[in-house]
C-alpha positions as MATLAB code, in Angstrom:
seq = 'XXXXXXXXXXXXXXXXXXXXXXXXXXXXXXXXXXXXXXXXXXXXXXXXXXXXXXXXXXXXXXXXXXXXXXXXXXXXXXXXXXXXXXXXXXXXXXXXXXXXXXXXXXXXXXXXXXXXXXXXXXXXXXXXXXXXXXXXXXXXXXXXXXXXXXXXXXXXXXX';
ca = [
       0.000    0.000    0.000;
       1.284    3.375   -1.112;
       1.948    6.162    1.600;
      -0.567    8.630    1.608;
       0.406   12.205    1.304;
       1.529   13.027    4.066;
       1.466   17.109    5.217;
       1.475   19.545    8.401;
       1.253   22.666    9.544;
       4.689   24.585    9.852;
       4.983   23.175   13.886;
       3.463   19.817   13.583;
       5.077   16.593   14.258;
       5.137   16.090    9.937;
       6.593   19.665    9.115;
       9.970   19.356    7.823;
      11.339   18.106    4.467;
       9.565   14.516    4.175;
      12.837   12.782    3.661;
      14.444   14.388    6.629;
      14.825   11.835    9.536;
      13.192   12.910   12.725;
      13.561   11.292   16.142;
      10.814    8.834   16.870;
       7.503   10.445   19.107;
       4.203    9.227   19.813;
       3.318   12.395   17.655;
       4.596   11.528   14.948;
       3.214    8.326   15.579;
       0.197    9.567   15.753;
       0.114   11.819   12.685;
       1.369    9.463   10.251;
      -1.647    6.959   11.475;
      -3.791   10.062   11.279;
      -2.752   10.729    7.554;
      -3.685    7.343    6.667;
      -7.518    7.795    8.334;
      -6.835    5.577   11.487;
      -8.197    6.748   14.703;
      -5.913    5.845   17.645;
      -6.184    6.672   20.987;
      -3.850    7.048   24.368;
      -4.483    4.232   26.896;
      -3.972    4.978   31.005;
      -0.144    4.849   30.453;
      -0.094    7.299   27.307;
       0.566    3.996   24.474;
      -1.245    4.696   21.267;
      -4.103    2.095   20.474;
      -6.063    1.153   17.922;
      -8.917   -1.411   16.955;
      -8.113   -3.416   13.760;
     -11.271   -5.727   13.358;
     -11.777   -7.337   16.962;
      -8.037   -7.196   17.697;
      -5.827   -4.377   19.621;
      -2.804   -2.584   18.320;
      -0.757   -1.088   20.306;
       2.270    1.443   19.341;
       5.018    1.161   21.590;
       8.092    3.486   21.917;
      11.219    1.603   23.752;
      14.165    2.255   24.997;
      16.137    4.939   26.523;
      15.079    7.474   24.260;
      12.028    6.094   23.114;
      14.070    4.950   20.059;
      12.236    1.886   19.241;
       8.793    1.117   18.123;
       7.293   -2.119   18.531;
       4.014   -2.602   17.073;
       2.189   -5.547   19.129;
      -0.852   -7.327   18.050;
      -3.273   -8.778   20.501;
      -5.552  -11.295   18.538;
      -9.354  -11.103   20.054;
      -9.681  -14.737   21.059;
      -9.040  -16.192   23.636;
      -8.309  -19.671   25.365;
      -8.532  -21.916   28.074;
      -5.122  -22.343   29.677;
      -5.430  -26.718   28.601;
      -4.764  -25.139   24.794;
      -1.247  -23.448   25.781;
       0.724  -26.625   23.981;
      -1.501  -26.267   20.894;
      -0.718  -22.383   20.991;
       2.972  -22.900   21.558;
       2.843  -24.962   18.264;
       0.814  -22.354   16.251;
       3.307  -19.966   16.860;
       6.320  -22.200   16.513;
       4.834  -22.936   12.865;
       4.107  -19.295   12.752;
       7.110  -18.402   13.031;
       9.682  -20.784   11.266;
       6.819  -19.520    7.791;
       6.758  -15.815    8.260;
       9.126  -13.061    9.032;
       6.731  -10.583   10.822;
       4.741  -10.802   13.269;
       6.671  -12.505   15.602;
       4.020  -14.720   17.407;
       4.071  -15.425   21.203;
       1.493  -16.698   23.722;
       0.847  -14.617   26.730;
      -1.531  -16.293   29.523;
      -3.121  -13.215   31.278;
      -3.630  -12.537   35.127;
      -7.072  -14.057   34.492;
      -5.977  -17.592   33.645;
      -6.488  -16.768   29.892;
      -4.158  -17.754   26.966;
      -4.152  -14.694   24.329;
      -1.900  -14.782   21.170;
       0.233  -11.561   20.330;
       2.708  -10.245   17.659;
       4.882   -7.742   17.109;
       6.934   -6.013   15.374;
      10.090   -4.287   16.525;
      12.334   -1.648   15.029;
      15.242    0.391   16.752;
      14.806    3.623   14.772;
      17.988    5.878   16.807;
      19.141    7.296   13.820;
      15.498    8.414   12.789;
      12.938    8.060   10.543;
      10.858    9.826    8.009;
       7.673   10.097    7.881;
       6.799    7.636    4.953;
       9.678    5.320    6.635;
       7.386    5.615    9.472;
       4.116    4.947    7.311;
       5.740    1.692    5.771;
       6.643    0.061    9.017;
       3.279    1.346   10.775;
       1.759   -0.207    7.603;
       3.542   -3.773    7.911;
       3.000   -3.741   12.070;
      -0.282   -3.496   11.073;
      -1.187   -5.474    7.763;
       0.865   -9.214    9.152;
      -1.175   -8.271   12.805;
      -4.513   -8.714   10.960;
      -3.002  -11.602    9.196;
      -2.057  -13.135   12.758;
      -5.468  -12.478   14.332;
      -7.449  -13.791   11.139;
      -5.558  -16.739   11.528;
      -6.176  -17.053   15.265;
      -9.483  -16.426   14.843;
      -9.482  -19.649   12.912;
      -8.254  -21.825   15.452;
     -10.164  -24.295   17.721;
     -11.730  -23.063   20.758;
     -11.679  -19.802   21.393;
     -13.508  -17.218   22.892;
     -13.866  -13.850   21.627;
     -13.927  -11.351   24.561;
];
C-alpha cells in the first residue's frame, strides 16, 4: 500500500522536508496513522491504540530514548489455559513460515491464553515520515493476518 500524502502545519510533528529523519515520538506516531484515516487513541499509560477488526494494536516506543517502536498485536480470542501446547505450536509454525509478526502466547492474570505479535524496530538514527508509514503499515497489515488466523483456530472465545 502506497503512503498517503503526508502534510502539516509549519509546527506539527510532519513539518519538515519529508525525507528528513526525525527522532521517533508518539506524535509523529500519531500523525502518520492520522494521515492514513486511522483513529488511535492514548491508553492509562499514554501507548497509542487502535482497533483493527476485533483485535488491539498497540504502538510502543522503547528504549532509553524512546528509540524503538514495537508494534504488538493482541488477537481477540481467547483460550482456556489446557490449549497453551496447541498455541505454543501455532506460533512455533508461525514463526519458522513468516518473518513478521513474531508470534508469542501470553496467559493473562485471568488464567487466559491470548496470542500476540509484534513487530520491533530500533529507529535511533530516525525516521521519516513515509519510513514511518511503511513500518506502521507492515505492524499493522501481518497483525490482521495473525489475528485472522487465530481467529481460525479451535476453541476460542472472543472477549
Amino acid at each position: 500500500m502506497a503512503s498517503p500524502e503526508i502534510e502539516d502545519g509549519p509546527d506539527g510533528p510532519l513539518a519538515g522536508h519529508p525525507r528528513t529523519p526525525r527522532p521517533l515520538t508518539g506524535e509523529l506516531v500519531a500523525a502518520v496513522l492520522g494521515a492514513r484515516g486511522y483513529v488511535v487513541s492514548a491508553d492509562a499509560d499514554g501507548d497509542l491504540v487502535g482497533r483493527w477488526d476485533d483485535s488491539l494494536v498497540w504502538f510502543l516506543r522503547l528504549g532509553r530514548a524512546g528509540e524503538v517502536l514495537q508494534i504488538r498485536t493482541v488477537a481477540a480470542p481467547t483460550f482456556g489455559i489446557e490449549q497453551v501446547p496447541d498455541l505454543y505450536a501455532f506460533c512455533n509454525a508461525w514463526n519458522h513460515d513468516r518473518l513478521w509478526p513474531k508470534a508469542y502466547v501470553h496467559v493473562d492474570d485471568d488464567g487466559r491464553a491470548l496470542v500476540c505479535g509484534e513487530t520491533i524496530t530500533d529507529l535511533e538514527a530516525g525516521v521519516t515520515p513515509h519510513q514511518l508509514d511503511q513500518l506502521l503499515d507492515c505492524g499493522i497489515t501481518t497483525g490482521c493476518q495473525l489475528a485472522a488466523a487465530v481467529r481460525a483456530l479451535p476453541g476460542g472465545t472472543v472477549r
